[in-house]
C-alpha angles and dihedrals in degrees: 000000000000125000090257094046086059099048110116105249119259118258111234112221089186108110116211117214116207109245120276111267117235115271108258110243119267100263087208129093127192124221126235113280113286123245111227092269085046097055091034092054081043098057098038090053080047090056104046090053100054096032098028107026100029096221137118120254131257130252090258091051098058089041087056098047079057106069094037104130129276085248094057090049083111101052090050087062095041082064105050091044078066103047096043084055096048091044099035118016126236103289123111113207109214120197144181131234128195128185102231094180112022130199128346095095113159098212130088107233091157093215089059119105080186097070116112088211084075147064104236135147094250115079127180134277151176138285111276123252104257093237091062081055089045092047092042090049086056101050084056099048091055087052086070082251117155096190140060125179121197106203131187137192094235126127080225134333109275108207097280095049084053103051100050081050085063092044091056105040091071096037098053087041091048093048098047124019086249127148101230118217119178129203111198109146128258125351144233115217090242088053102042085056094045091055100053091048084047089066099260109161106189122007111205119219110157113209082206093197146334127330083231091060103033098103096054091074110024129042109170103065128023134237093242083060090049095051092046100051086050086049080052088060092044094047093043099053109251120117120259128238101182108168143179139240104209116182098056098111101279121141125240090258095054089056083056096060094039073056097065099028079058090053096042083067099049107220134196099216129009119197113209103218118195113210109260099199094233113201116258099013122107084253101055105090094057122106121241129262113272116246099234081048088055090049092054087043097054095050095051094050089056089048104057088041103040084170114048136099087255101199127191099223136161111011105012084120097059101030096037099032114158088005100066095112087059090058086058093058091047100067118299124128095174147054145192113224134196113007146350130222106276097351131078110254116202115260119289090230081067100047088039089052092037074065100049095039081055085042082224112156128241106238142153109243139198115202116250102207 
């Protein structure tokens, strides 16, 4: 045997990932565009099953709020300001989010300035100290805020992420009378446990958008892995915020399947995200959704989930502009003040007084669905 036939192999440190498997086809299918008594039958039986029957519509029946005309768009809203009274009372929940670890994230998500696959302006840093989080929770507590959320830019926690999770969550709800809600990828069974017996109130996974368009816009995890992580939360106790990102390309069928696959996990609060085009990532050269088109968008969330904390969350400012207030009175119950985690939010003091020109009331909320 020669001197190179008796050298150890090399050990490769490259990790393969299997192919991504095609996208399954969007089981929805929209109807024709519907003339005014369409659309008006259509609403009205609309109508009489979430006020009078006190039951969630069908697949057909959100097909068919889809495609309502660009004029009835009011009375769409109209609708769901009703039905997010009837279901869910008058009170808005406001909350407060903070990015505890920013940047660096090794996924793909093609929205996200915080991906490490990409040049972006945004490059990654450290955990924060635990008295910023501590600072930034009490700037949001003596907003009249409920809720705080700590996210990070992880695929998922490793233990020491994890641990100093569990040091902080106390900490923040025992400082400030917070409910203390945490975003920090997918899960693990074990961790989603831990954190529930940790004192986590509400744990935040975003689906994003359909299964049939996920991968479209991420590679490097899968929806499935998404939707069972957010299962993990439910099973473990903890209440579910499960959003969307609407503006990335998909079509209107596709929202309503990300509509029912939303549904199917039974969330507790569901923030409605707008594409803010971020620079350098794949995303960043679409235009935003337009704000007639978010109007549409927001009804028909509330609609489908007469139930949920329906919060307007990343991009209202830029989508929604001097109609925001319209999108309170079109379903929303929630919001999202200060700023996001790579965008500028509006001031709190204008959201706060958007509230009290609606004379809608500050109050924590539980999702009824």
């Amino acid at each position: 045997m020669s001197g190179a036939d008796s050298l150890s192999p090399t050990r490769s440190t490259v990790t393969l990932r299997p192919p991504t498997p095609p996208a399954p086809p969007c089981p929805v299918t929209l109807p024709g565009t519907l003339d005014a008594i369409s659309a008006r039958d259509v609403l009205d039986g609309a109508a009489r099953t979430l006020l009078e029957d006190r039951r969630p519509l069908d697949a057909e029946d959100l097909a068919a709020l889809a495609v309502v005309p660009d004029d009835q768009v009011v009375e769409l809203a109209t609708l769901a300001h009703r039905v997010r009274l009837a279901w869910c009372g008058p009170s808005v929940e406001v909350e407060g989010i903070l990015s505890a670890k920013t940047g660096g994230c090794p996924e793909d998500c093609h929205f996200c300035a915080q991906s490490s696959r990409f040049d972006t302006p945004v490059k990654a840093t450290p955990f924060l100290d635990p008295d910023e989080v501590l600072n930034a929770a009490a700037e949001t507590a003596a907003l009249g805020a409920s809720e705080f959320c700590i996210v990070l830019a992880v695929r998922g926690p490793d233990e020491r992420t994890l641990r100093r999770i569990l040091e902080l969550v106390p900490l923040v709800r025992d400082r400030t009378g917070l409910n203390v809600a945490v975003s920090a990828g997918i899960l693990s069974p074990g961790q989603a446990m831990r954190l529930a017996e940790g004192g986590v109130h509400r744990y935040n996974h975003n689906l994003e958008t359909a299964r049939s368009f996920f991968p479209e816009v991420v590679t490097t995890h899968s929806w499935e892995e998404r939707a069972e992580t957010c299962r993990l939360v439910r099973g473990a106790g903890m209440e579910l915020c499960c959003g969307a990102l609407l503006g990335m390309g998909e079509s209107d069928a596709q929202r309503v399947e990300l509509l029912l696959q939303l549904r199917d996990l039974d969330p507790t609060e569901v923030p409605v995200n707008f594409l803010n085009p971020r620079p350098g990532t794949p995303l960043g050269h679409r235009e935003a959704v337009g704000a007639w088109e978010a109007i549409r968008w927001i009804a028909l969330f509330r609609l489908a989930l007469p139930g949920v904390i329906l919060r307007y969350a990343g991009g209202r400012e830029i989508t929604l502009r001097d109609l925001q207030a319209m999108g309170m009175t079109s379903g929303i119950n929630a919001l999202i003040v200060g700023n996001y985690l790579t965008t500028l939010g509006r001031s709190p003091a204008e959201d706060l007084q958007m509230l009290d020109d609606l004379r809608m009331p500050v109050g924590a909320l539980t999702g009824t669905l």
